[in-house]
C-alpha positions, -999 to 999 in steps of 0.1 A, spaced: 115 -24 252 110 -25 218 82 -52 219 64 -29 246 62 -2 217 50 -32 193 20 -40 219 13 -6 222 13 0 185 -12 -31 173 -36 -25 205 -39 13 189 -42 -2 155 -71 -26 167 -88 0 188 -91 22 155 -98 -6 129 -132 -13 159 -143 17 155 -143 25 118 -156 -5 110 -199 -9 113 -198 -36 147 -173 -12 163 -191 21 157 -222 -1 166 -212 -4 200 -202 36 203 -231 50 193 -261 60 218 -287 37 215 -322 48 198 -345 61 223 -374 37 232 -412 44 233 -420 68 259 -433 60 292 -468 58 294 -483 79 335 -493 55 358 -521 67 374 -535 55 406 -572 54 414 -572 72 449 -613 73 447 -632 101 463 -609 129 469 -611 153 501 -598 183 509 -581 189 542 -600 219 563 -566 233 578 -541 238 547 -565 229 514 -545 195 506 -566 171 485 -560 138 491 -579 104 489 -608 102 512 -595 66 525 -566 86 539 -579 114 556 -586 121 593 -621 133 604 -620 156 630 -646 163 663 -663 186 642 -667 163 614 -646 176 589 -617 161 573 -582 170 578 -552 154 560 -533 144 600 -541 146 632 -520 173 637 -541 200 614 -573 186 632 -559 195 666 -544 231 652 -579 234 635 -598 239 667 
């Protein structure tokens, strides 16, 4: 019994001794914030606005309707008419 006191004595004595000294407090301390992110942006093109609900989108991804307008699905070109 008594060496389970001893063992749980030195492990509390080590655990301190790490973190007051600099390599322990190293490894509790937050690390510095890096740069920031910079946006990613993606190049859609020509952008086109959808006739039914306003949505701009690219113009490669829209759906031209039998009236020749462009919707964002083929859903808002059929609720169009």
């Amino acid at each position: 019994m008594d060496f389970l006191v001893d063992l749980i004595i030195i492990w509390g004595i080590i655990v301190l001794y790490r973190r007051w000294t600099a390599a322990g407090r190293a490894r509790f301390r937050p690390a510095p914030p890096g740069p920031a992110p910079t946006p990613r942006v993606r190049s859609g093109g020509e952008m086109a606005a959808c006739a039914h609900c306003g949505l701009f989108l690219p113009r490669t991804d829209t759906v031209t309707g039998t009236d020749g307008q462009t919707y964002c699905s083929r859903e808002h070109a059929r609720a169009h008419r």
